[in-house]
N, CA, C and O atoms as a GROMACS GRO file, in nm:
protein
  304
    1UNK      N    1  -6.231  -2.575  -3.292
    1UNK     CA    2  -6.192  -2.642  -3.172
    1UNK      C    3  -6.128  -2.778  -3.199
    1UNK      O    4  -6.031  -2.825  -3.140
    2UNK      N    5  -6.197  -2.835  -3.297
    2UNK     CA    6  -6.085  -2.941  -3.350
    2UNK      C    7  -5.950  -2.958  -3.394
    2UNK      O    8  -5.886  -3.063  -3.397
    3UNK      N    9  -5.917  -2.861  -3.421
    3UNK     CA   10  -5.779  -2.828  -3.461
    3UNK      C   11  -5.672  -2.799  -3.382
    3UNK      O   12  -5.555  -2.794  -3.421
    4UNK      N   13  -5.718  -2.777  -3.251
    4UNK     CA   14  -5.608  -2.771  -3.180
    4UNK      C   15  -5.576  -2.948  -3.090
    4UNK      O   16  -5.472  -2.960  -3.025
    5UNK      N   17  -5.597  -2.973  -3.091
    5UNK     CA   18  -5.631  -3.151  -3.059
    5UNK      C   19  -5.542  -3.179  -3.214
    5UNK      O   20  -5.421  -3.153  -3.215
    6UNK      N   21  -5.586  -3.214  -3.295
    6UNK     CA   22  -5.537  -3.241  -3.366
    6UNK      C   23  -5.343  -3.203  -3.420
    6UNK      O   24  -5.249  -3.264  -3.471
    7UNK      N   25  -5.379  -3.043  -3.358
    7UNK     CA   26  -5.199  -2.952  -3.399
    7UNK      C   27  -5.099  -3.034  -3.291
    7UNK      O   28  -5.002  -3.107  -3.316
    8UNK      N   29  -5.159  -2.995  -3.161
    8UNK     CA   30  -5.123  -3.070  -3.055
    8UNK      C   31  -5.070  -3.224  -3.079
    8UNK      O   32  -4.972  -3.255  -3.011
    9UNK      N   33  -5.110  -3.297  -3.145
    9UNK     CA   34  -5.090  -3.468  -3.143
    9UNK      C   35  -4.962  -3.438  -3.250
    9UNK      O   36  -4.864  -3.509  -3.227
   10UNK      N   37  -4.948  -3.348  -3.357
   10UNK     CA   38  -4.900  -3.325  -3.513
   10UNK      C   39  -4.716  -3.269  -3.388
   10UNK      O   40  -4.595  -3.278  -3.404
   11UNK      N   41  -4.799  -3.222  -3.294
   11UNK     CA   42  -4.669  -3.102  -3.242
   11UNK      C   43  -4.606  -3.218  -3.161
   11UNK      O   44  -4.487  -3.232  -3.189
   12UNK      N   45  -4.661  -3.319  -3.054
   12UNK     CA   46  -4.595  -3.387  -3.001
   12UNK      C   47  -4.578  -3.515  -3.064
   12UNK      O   48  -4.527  -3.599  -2.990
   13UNK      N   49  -4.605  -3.552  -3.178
   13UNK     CA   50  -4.559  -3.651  -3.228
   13UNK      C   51  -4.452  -3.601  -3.304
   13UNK      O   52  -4.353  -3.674  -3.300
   14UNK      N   53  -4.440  -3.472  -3.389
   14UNK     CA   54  -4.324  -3.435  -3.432
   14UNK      C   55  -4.176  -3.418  -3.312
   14UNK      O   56  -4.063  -3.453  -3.346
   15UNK      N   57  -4.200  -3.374  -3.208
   15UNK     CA   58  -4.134  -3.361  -3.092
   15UNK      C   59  -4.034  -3.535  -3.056
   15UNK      O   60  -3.917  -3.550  -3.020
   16UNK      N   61  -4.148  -3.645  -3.087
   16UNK     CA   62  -4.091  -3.742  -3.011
   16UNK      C   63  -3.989  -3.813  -3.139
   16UNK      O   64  -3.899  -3.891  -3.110
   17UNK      N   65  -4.022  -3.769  -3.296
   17UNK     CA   66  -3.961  -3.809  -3.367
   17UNK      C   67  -3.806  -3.723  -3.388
   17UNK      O   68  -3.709  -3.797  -3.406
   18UNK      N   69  -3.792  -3.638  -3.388
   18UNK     CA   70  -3.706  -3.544  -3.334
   18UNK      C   71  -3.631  -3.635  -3.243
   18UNK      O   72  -3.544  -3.706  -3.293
   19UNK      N   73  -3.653  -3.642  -3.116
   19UNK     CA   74  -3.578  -3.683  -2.982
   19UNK      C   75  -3.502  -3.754  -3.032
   19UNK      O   76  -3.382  -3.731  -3.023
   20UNK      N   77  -3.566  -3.898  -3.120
   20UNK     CA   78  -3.500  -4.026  -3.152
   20UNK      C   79  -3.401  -3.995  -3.277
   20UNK      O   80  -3.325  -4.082  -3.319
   21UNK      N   81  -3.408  -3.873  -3.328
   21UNK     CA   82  -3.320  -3.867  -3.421
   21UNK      C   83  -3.164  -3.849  -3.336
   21UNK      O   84  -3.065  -3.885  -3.401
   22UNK      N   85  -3.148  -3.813  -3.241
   22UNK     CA   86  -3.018  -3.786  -3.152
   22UNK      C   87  -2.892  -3.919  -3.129
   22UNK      O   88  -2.947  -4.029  -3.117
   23UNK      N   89  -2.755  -3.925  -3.121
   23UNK     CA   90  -2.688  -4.026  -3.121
   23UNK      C   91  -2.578  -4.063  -2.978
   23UNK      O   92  -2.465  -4.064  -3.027
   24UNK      N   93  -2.572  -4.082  -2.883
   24UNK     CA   94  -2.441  -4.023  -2.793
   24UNK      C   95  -2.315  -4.126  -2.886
   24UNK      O   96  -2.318  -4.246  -2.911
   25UNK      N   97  -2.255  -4.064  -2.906
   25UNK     CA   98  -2.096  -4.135  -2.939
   25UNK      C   99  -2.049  -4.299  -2.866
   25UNK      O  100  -2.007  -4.317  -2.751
   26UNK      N  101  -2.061  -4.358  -2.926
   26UNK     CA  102  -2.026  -4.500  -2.870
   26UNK      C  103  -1.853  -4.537  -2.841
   26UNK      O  104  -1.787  -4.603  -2.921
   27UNK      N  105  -1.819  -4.503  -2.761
   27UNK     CA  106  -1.682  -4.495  -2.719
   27UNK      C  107  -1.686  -4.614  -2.630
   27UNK      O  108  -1.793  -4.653  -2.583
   28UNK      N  109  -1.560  -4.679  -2.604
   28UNK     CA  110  -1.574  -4.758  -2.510
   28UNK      C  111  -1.444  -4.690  -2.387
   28UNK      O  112  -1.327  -4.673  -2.421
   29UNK      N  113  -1.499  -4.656  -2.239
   29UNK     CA  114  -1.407  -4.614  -2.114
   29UNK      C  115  -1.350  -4.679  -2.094
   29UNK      O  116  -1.417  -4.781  -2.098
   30UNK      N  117  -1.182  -4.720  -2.052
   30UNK     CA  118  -1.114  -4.663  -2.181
   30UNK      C  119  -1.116  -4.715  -2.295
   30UNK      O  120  -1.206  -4.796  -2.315
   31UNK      N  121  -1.036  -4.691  -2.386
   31UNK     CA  122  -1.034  -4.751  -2.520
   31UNK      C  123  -0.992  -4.893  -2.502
   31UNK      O  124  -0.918  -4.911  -2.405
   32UNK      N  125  -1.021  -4.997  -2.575
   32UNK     CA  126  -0.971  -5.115  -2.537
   32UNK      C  127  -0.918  -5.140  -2.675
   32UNK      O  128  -0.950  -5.097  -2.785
   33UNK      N  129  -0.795  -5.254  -2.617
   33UNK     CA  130  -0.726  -5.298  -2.747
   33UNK      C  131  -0.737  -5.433  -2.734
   33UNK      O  132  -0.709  -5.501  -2.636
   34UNK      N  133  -0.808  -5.491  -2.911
   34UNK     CA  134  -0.792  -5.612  -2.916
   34UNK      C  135  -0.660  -5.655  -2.920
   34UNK      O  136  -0.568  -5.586  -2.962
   35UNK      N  137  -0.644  -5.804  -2.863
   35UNK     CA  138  -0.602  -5.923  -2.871
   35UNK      C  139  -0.653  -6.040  -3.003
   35UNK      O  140  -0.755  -6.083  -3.055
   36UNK      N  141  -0.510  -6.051  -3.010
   36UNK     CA  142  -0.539  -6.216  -3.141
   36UNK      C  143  -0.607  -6.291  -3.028
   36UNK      O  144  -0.598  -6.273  -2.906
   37UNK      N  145  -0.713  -6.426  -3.134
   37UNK     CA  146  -0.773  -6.485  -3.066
   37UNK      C  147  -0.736  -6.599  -2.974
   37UNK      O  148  -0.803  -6.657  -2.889
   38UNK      N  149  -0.606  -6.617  -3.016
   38UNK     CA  150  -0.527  -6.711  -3.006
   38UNK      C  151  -0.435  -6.741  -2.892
   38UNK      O  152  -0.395  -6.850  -2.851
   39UNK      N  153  -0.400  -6.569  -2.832
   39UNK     CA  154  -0.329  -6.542  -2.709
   39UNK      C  155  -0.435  -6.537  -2.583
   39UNK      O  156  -0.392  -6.577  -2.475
   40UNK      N  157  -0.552  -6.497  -2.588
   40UNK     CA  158  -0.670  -6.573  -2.492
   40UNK      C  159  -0.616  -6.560  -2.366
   40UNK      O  160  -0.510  -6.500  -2.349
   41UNK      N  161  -0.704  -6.631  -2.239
   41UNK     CA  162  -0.703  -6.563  -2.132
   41UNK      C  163  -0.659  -6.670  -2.031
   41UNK      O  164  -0.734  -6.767  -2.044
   42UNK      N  165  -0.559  -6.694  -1.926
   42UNK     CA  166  -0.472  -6.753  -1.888
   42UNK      C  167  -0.537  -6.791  -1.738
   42UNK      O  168  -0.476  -6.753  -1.638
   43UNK      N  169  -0.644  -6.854  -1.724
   43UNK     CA  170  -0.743  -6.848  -1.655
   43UNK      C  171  -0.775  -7.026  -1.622
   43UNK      O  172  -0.746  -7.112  -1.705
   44UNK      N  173  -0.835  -7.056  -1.498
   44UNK     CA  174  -0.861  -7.232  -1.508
   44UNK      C  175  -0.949  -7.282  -1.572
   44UNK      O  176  -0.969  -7.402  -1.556
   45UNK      N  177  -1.037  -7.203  -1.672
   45UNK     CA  178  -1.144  -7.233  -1.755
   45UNK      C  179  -1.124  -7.236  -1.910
   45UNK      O  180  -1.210  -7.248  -1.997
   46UNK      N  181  -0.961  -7.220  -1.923
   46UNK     CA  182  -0.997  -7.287  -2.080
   46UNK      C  183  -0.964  -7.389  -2.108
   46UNK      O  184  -0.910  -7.445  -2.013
   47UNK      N  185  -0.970  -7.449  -2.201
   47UNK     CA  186  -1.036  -7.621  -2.255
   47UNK      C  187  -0.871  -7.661  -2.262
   47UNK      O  188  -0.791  -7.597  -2.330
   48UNK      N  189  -0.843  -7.759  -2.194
   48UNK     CA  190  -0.747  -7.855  -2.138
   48UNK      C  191  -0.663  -7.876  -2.264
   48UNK      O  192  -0.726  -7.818  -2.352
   49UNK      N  193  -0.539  -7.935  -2.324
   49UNK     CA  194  -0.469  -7.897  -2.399
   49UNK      C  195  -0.398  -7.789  -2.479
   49UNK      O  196  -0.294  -7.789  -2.545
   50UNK      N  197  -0.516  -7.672  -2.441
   50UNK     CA  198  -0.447  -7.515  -2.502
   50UNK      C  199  -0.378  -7.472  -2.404
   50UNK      O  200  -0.395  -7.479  -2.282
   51UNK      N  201  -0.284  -7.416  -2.480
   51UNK     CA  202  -0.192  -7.296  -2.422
   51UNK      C  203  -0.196  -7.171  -2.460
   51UNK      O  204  -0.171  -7.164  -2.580
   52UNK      N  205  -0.220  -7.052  -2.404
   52UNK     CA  206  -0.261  -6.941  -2.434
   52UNK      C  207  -0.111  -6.882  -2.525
   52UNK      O  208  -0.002  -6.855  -2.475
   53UNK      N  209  -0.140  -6.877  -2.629
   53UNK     CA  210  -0.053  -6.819  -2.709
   53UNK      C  211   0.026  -6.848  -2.772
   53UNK      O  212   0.132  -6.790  -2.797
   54UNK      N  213  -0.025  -6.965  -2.817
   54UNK     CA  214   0.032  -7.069  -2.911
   54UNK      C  215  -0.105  -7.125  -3.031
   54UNK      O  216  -0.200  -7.201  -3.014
   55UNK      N  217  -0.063  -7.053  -3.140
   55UNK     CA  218  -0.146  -7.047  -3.234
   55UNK      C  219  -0.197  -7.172  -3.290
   55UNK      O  220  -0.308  -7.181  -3.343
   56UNK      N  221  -0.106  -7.276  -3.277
   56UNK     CA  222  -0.104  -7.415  -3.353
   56UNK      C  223  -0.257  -7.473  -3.251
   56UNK      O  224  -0.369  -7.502  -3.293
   57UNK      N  225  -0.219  -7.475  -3.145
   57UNK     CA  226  -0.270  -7.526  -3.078
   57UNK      C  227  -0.422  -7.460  -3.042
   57UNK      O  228  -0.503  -7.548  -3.012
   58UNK      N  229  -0.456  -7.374  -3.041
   58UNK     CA  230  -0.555  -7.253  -3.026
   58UNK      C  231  -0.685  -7.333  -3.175
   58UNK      O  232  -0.806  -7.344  -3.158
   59UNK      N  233  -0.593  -7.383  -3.330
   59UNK     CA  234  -0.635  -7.374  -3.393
   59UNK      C  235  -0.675  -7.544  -3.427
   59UNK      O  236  -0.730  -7.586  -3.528
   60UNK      N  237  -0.632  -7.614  -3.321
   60UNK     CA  238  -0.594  -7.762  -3.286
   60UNK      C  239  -0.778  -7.770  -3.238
   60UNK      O  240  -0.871  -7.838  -3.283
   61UNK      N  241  -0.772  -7.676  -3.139
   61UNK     CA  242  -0.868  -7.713  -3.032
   61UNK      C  243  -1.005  -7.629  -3.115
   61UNK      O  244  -1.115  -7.663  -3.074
   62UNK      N  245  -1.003  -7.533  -3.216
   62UNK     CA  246  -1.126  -7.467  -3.270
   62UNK      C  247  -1.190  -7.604  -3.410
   62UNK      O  248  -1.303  -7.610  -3.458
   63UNK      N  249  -1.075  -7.691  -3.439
   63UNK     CA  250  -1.099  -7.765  -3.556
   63UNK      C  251  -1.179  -7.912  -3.458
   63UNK      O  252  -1.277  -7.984  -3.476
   64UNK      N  253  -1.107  -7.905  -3.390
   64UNK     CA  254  -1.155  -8.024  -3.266
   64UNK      C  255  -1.312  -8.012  -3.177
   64UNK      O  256  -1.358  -8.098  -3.103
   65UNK      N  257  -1.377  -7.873  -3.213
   65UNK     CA  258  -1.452  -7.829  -3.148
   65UNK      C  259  -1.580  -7.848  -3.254
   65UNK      O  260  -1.689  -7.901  -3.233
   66UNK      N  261  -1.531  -7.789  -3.366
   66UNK     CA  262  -1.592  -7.753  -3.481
   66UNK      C  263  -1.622  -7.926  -3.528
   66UNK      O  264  -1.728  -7.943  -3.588
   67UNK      N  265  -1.552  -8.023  -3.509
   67UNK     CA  266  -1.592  -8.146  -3.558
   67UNK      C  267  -1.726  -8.217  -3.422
   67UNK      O  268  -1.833  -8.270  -3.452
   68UNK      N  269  -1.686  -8.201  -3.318
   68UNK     CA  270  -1.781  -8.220  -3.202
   68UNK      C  271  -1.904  -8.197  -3.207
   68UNK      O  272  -1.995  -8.273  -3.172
   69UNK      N  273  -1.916  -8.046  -3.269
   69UNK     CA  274  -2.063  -8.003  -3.307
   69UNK      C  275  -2.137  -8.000  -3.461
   69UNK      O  276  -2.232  -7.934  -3.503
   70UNK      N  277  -2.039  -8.114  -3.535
   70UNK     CA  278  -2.090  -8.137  -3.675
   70UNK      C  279  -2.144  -8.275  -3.667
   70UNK      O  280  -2.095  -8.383  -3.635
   71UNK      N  281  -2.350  -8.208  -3.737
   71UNK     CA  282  -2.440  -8.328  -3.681
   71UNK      C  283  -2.417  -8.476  -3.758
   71UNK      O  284  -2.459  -8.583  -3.715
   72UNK      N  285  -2.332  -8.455  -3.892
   72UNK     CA  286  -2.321  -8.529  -3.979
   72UNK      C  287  -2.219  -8.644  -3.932
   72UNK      O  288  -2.223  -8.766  -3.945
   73UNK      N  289  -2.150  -8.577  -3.887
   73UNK     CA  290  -2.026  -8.684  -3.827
   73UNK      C  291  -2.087  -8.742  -3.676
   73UNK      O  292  -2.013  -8.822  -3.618
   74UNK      N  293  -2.219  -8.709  -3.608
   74UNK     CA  294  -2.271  -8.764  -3.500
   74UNK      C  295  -2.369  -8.895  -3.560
   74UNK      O  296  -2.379  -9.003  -3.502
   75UNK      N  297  -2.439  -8.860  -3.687
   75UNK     CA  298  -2.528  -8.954  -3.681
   75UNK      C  299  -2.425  -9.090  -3.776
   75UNK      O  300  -2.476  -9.189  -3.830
   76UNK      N  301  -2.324  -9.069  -3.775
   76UNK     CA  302  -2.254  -9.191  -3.837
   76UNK      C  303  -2.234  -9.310  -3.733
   76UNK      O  304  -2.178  -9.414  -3.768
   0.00000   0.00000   0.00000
């Protein structure tokens, strides 16, 4: 009588390891195509001096950003 308690736990724990072995295909509806980072989104929320699609400048404002949040150059 013990053994079926026991087959039982063996049968549905094998069952739930199973399930999780399954994958659905990660597609994205529809396919989307990146964009350079640089051509960006033409919107009233990006940071004042960029122009969307102008690389110089895109790379003006990531070096300008990147110095803002460097702690070394704050505690000077």
């Amino acid at each position: 009588m013990k053994r079926l308690p026991t087959i039982a736990a063996i049968a549905v724990a094998s069952v739930m390891a199973l399930a999780a072995c399954g994958e659905r295909p990660q597609t994205a509806n529809p396919p989307r195509t990146d964009a350079k980072a640089w051509q960006g989104a033409a919107d009233p929320f990006v940071a004042s001096g960029w122009t969307a699609g102008d690389r110089a400048s895109w790379e003006d404002q990531m070096r300008n950003r990147a110095q803002t949040q460097n702690e070394y150059n704050k505690a000077r």
